[in-house]
Structure formats: C-alpha cells, structure tokens
C-alpha positions in Angstrom: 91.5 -127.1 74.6 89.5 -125.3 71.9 86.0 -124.2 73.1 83.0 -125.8 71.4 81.2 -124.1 68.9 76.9 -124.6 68.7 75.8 -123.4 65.5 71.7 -123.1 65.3 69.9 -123.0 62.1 66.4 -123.1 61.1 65.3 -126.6 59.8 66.3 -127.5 56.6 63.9 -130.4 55.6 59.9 -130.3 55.6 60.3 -133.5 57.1 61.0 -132.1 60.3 59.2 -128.3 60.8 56.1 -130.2 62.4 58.2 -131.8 64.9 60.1 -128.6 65.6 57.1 -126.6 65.6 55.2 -129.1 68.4 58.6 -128.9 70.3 58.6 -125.1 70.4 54.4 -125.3 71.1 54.7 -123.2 74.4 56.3 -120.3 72.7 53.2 -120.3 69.8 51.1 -120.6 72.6 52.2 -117.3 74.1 52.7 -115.3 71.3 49.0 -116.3 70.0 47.7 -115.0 73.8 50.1 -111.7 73.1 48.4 -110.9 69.7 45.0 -111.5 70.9 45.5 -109.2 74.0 47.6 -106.7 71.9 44.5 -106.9 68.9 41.6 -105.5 71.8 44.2 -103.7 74.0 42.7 -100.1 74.7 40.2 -100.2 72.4 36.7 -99.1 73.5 33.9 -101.4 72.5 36.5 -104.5 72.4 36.0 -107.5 70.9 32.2 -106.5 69.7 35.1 -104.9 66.7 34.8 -108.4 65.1 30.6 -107.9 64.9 30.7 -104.9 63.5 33.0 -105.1 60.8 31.5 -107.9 58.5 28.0 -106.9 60.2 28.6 -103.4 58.6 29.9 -104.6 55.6 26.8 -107.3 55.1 24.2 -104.2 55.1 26.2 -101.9 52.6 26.4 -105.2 50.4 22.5 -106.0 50.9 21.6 -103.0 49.9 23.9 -102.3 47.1 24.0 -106.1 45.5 20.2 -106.8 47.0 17.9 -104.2 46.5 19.7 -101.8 43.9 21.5 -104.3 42.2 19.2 -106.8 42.9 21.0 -109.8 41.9 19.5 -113.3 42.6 20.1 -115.0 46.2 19.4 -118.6 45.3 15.7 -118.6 47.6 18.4 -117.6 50.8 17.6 -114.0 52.6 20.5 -111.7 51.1 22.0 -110.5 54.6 22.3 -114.6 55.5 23.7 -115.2 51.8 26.1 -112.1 52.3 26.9 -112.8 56.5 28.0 -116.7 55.7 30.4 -114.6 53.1 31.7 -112.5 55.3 32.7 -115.0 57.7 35.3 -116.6 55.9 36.3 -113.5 53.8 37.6 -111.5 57.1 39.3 -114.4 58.5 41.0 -114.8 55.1 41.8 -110.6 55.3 42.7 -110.3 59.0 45.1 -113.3 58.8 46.9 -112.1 55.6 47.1 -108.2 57.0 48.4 -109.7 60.3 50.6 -112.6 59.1 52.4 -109.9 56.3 53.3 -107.7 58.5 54.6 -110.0 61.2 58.3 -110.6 61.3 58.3 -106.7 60.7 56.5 -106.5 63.9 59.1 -109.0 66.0 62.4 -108.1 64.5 63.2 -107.3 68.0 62.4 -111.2 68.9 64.3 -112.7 65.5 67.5 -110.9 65.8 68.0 -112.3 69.6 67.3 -116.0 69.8 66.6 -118.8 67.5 63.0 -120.4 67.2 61.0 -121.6 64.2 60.5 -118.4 62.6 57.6 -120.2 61.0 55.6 -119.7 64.0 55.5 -115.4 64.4 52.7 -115.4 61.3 51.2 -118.4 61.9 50.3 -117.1 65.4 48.7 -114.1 63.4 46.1 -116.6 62.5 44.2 -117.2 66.2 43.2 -113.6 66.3 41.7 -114.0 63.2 40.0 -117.4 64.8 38.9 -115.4 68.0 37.1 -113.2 65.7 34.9 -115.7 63.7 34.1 -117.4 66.6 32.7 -114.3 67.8 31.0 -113.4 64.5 29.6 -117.0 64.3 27.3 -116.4 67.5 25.9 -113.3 65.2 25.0 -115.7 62.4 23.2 -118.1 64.3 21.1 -115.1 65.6 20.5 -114.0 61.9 19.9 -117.6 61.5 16.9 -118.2 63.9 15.6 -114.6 62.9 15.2 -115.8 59.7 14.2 -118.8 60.1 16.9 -121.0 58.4 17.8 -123.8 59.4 21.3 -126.2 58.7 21.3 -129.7 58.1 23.8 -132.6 58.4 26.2 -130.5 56.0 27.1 -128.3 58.8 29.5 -131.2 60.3 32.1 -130.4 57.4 32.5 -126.9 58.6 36.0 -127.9 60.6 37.0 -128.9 56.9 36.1 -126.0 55.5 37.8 -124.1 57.8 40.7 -126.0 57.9 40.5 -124.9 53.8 40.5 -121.4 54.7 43.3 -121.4 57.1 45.5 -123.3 54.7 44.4 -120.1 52.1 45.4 -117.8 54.3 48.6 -119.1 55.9 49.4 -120.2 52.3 49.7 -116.7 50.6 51.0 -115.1 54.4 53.7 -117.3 54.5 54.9 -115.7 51.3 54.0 -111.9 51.6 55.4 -112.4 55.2 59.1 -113.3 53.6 58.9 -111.3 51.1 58.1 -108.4 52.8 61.2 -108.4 55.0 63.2 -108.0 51.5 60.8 -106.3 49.2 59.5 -103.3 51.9 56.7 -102.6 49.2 54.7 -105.0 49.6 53.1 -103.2 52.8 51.4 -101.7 50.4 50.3 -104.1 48.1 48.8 -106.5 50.8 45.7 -103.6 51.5 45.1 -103.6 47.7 45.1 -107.3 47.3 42.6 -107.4 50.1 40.3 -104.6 48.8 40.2 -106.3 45.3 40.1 -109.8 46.5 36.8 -108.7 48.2 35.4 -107.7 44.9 36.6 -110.6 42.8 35.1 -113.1 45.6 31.6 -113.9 45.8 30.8 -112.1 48.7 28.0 -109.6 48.1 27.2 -112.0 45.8 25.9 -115.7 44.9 28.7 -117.2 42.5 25.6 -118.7 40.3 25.4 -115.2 38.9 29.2 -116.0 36.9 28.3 -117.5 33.9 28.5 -121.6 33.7 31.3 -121.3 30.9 33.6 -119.2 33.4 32.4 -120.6 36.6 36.0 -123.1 36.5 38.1 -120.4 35.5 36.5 -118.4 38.2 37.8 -120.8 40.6 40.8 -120.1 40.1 40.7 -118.2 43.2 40.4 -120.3 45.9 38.7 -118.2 47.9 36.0 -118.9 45.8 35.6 -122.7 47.1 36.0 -121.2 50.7 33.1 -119.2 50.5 30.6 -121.6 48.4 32.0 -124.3 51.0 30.6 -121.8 53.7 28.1 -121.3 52.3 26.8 -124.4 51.2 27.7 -126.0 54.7 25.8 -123.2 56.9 22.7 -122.5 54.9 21.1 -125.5 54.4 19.4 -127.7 51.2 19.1 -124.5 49.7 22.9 -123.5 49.6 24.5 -125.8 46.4 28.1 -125.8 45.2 29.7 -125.9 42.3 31.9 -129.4 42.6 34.2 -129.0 39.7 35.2 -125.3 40.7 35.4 -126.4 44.5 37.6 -129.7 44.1 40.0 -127.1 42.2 40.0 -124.4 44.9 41.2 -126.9 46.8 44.1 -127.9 45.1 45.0 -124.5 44.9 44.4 -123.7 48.4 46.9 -126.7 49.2 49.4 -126.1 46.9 49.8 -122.5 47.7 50.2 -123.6 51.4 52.8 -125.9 50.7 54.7 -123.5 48.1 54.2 -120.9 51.0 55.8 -123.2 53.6 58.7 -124.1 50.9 59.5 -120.3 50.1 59.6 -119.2 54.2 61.7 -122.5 55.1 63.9 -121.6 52.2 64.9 -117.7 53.1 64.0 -118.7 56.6 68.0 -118.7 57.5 68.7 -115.3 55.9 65.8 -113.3 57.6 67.8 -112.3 60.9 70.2 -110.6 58.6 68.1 -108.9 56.1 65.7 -108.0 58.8 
C-alpha cells in the first residue's frame, strides 16, 4: 500500500486568506506579543522610546518650519499642528521598517512549517500600534496645555487609522516580498522613509502647496492620512482638502490590495528563495 502524500501550500485565492488567517489567529497573536517584547527588550527608558521620538522630532520641526521658516499653522499652535503629524507619520515609518524586514528576520520560522506567511509582517504592525497609543496620551496633554479642544469629528479617528494601516501594510506587503529576492532593498526602505517625511505634510500645514497642485500632491496617500489626523484631532479649526483626501484613499486601498496580490502570488516560492 503506497503511503499518502500531504502536500501544503499557501492559499491560492483572495477568497480564502481571511478565513485562513482567523484560523491561524493564535499564532498572530503570539508573534505580535514576541515583537512587542523583543521591540523594548533591554532597552533603558522602555516604552517612553515611542514619546520621545516624534516628541523630538515635533520641536526640531517647530522651530525650523515655525519660527525660522515660519510658515502659516492654519490659527493651530505649531507643536499641536506638527504632533497630530507625527502620529500617523511614525506608525506609517515603524510599520514599513519592521514589516520589510520581516521574513528576513523569521527565515528560521518559514523554512520549518507551513502557516500564512501573510501574517510575519502584518504582526510588525501592533508594535507600531503600542507606540501611538502611547504617543496619543502625550497629545492629549499638549492638547489641554494648549487649550484645544476636539469635537464630534474625533469619532472617525478608527477610520482614519484603519486608512493608515491599510498605507502601511499596503507598501510592506511588497518591500517585504521583494526584499527576500531583491536583498537591496534594505537599503532603499531607510531612504523612502527619510524622503517620505519630507514630501508629507508633516512640519507642515498642506494649505501651504499651492491649490493647482494640491490633487497632484495627493498622490501620496500619506497625505490624506495626515490631513485626516489632523482634521479629526484638532477641532473646527483643522479643514481638509476633500478632493485630494477621497483620492488618498483610493490609493491607500488599492496599494493594499495590489500588496496583498503580489505577497499571495510569490507567497509559495519564499521558503526556497529565502
């Protein structure tokens, strides 16, 4: 009697990588607590880490954009106008660096059993929410110290971050592939971040682009992420630019569902190339 053979491959359909994906939840689960705990493991001051960066990086960009520059803050305070930035800007970073990186990081793990690869930079992403939870409570200080105030907007922020996860897991899910092929693109994903952070409205209101380039402007969608932000945490004051937002958008969720496309599809040849 021949023996049976079990072959296991990755899903081949969209149709089903949700329903894998909630079967395989418990394994998510644990590598999401691993990365958190591996992220402040050893490290002296912890999880205040995820304060000071964008804390650090809203005063260099007061003072350069703010007083020297001095570029227009809509009426807002420019550390509050900079800070609601910042929030959405690191998530966007520290999900990308992580989620690139990723299946370089397990290769141990992919090479020994079958799961939904899927999950390894998706998991890179609840670091990156531990940390803006964290720098939230810092904004609401800001907020009381300067006296602003949110309104009824400020029940859309799960959308908006919803938005920016999408962003992020979008362009991981391809760097993440690609960089188990293309070895380069280590490199490229610290550029890409340092120049995204300079083509973004963050040390900056986007009201000071032009109204003729404010839709071609949007073609990056972090630039509907942050105005969302923005616009959502500051109040009547904050206002958005609709036609550049409802494109952000698109983008942000057609770039997640070319990113899951692109993984699922060399999804079956990563344990070899790896």
């Amino acid at each position: 009697m021949q023996p049976q053979t079990i072959v296991i491959e990755p899903t081949k359909t969209a149709q089903h990588v949700w329903q894998e994906l909630w079967q395989y939840r418990e394994l998510f689960f644990f590598l999401a607590w691993r990365d958190i705990l591996v992220q402040y493991k050893q490290t002296v001051i912890g999880l205040a880490w995820s304060v000071l960066r964008p804390l650090l990086t809203m005063i260099v960009f007061t003072v350069v954009f703010g007083k020297i520059a001095k570029l227009p803050s809509g009426g807002l305070p420019y550390p509050l106008l900079v800070y609601a930035a910042m929030l959405p800007w690191h998530f966007f970073s520290n999900t990308l660096s992580e989620s690139s990186n990723s299946l370089i990081a397990n290769t141990n793990l992919i090479s020994k059993v079958y799961f939904p690869r899927l999950i390894i930079p998706t998991t890179a992403m609840v670091v990156s929410l531990v940390d803006i939870a964290i720098s939230g409570v810092l904004f609401c200080g800001l907020m009381l110290w300067y006296g602003v105030a949110p309104d009824a907007k400020i029940l859309l922020l799960p959308f908006l971050l919803l938005l920016a996860m999408l962003t992020a897991l979008g362009v991981g899910y391809w760097i993440s592939a690609l960089n188990v092929k293309y070895r380069d693109f280590r490199y490229v994903v610290p550029f890409l971040v340092q120049f995204g952070l300079y083509v973004s409205p963050v040390g900056f209101s986007s009201d000071v682009v032009p109204q003729r380039w404010r839709l071609l402007y949007s073609l990056n969608p972090m630039v509907g992420v942050i105005d969302g932000f923005r616009w959502a945490l500051l109040g009547k004051t904050a206002q958005i630019y609709w036609p550049g937002f409802a494109l952000s958008v698109s983008l942000a969720l057609g770039m997640f569902a070319l990113g899951i496309w692109y993984f699922m599809k060399t999804e079956r040849l990563l344990a070899d190339v790896i």
